[in-house]
C-alpha positions as CSV (number, residue, x, y, z in Angstrom):
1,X,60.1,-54.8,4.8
2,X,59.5,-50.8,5.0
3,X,60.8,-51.2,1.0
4,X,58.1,-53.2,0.0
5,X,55.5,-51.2,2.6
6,X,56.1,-48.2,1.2
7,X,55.2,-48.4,-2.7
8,X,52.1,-49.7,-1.3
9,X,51.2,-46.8,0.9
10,X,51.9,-44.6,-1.8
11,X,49.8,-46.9,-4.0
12,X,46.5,-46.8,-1.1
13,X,47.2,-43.2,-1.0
14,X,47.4,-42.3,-5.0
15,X,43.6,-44.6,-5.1
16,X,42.2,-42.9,-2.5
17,X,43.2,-39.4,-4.2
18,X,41.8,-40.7,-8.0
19,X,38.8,-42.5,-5.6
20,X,37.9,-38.7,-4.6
21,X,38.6,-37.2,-7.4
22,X,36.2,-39.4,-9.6
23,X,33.7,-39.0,-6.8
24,X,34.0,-35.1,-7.1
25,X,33.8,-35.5,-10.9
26,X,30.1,-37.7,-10.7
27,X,28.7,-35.3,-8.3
28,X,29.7,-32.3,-10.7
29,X,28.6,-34.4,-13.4
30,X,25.5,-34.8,-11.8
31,X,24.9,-31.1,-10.5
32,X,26.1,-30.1,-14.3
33,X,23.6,-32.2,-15.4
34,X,20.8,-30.5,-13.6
35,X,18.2,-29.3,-15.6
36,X,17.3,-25.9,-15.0
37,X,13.9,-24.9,-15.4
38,X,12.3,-21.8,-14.1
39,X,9.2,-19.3,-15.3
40,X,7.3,-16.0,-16.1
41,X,4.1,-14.7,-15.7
42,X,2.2,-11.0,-16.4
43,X,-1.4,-10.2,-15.1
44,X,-3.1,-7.0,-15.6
45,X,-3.1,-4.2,-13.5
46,X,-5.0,-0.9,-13.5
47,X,-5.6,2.2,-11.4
48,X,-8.1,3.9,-9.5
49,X,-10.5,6.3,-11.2
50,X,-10.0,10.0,-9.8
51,X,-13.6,11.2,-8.5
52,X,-13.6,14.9,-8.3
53,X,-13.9,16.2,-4.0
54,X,-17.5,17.2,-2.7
55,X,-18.1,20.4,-1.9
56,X,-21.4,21.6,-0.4
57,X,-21.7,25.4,0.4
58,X,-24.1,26.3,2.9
59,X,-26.0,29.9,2.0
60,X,-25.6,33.0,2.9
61,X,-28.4,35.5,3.6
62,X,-28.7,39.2,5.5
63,X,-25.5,40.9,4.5
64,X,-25.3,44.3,4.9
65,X,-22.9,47.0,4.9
66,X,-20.3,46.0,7.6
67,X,-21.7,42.5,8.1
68,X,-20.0,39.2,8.5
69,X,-22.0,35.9,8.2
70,X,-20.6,32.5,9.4
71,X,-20.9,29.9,6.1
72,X,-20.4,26.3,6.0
73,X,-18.4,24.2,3.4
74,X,-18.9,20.6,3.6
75,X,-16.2,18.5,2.1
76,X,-16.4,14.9,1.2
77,X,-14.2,12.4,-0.5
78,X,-16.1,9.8,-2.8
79,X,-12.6,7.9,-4.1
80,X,-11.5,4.8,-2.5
81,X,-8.4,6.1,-0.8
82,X,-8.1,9.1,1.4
83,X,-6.4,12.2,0.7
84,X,-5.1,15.1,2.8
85,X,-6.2,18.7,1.5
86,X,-3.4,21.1,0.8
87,X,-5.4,24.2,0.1
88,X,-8.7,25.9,0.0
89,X,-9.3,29.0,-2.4
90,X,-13.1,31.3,-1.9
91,X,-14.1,33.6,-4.3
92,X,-16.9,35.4,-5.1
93,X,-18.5,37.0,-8.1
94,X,-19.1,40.5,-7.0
95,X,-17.2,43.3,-5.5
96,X,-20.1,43.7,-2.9
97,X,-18.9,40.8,-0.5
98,X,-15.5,38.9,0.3
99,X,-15.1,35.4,1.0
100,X,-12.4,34.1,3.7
101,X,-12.3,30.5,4.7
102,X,-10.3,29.7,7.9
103,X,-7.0,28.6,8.3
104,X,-6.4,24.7,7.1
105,X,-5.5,22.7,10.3
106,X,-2.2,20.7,9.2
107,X,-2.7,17.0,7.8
108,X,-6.3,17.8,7.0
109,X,-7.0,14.3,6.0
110,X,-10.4,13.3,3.8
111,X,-10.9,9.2,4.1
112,X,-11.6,7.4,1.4
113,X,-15.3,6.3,0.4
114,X,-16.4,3.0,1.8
115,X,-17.6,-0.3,0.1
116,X,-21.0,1.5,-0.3
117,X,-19.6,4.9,-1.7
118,X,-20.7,7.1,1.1
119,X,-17.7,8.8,3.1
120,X,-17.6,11.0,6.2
121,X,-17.8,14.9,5.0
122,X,-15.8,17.2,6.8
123,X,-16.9,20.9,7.9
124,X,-14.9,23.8,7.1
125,X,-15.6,27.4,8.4
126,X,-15.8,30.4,5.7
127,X,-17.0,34.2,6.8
128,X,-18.5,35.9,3.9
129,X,-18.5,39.8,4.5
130,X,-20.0,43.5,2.6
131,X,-17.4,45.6,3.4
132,X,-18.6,48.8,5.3
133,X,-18.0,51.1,2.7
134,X,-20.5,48.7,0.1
135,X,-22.4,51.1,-2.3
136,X,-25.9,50.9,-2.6
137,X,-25.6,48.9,-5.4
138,X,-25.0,45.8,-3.5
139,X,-28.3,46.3,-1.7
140,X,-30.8,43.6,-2.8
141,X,-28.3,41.6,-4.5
142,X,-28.1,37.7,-5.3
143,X,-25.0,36.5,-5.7
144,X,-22.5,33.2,-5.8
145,X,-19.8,32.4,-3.5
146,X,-17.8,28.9,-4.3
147,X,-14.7,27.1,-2.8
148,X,-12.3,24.7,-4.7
149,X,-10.7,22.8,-2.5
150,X,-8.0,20.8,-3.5
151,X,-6.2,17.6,-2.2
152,X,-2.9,15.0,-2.8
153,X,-3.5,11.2,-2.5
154,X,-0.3,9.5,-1.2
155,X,1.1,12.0,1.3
């Protein structure tokens, strides 16, 4: 009896491996028979605009030989995004006076412009000065002072 039991075990055995196998062989059949379908797209993109900084300059009147006068600079940002300022350079167009704007606090940051375009200025402090030793040239004078202050978006 175990002689004839045995072919047939063997038999069950060698149908169950070809069973799996062509099993395994559908299902790879299938999955190789997948279609794969997949896509692109593109849309446009563009950038900001770079609006130059405001800068209002209060005036400056009385100076005299020795003097110093507080002034005002009042800095705005009209662009969409803020930006911090990393430096502010007077000048002035005469020998008669000297311009000196105080130190920049660090991280000075200018928001952005609202929806409507109208952003929050910021006030810096500049003392304009005649030096003592002016000549009498300066007496009388009219003369320009200006600030450019410049910034860096993305810091």
């Amino acid at each position: 009896m175990s002689a004839h039991r045995a072919p047939t075990a063997r038999r069950t055995r060698t149908v169950a491996i070809a069973g799996a196998t062509a099993v395994a062989l559908v299902v790879a059949g299938v999955a190789f028979a997948t279609w794969i379908v997949s896509g692109e797209g593109s849309g446009p993109v563009s950038s900001a605009s770079i609006q130059p900084l405001s800068v209002q300059l209060s005036g400056v009147d009385g100076l005299y030989p020795g003097a110093t006068v507080d002034a005002t600079a009042l800095v705005s940002n009209p662009n969409p995004y803020p930006v911090v300022v990393d430096s502010v350079t007077p000048s002035s167009d005469s020998t008669c006076y000297t311009v000196v704007a105080d130190p920049l606090p660090p991280g000075l940051s200018l928001d952005g412009a609202d929806s409507t375009g109208v952003s929050s200025p910021r006030s810096l402090h500049v003392a304009v000065s005649m030096p003592s030793d002016a000549p009498a040239s300066c007496s009388s004078g009219h003369y320009t002072w200006s600030l450019v202050v410049r910034a860096s978006v993305g810091q």
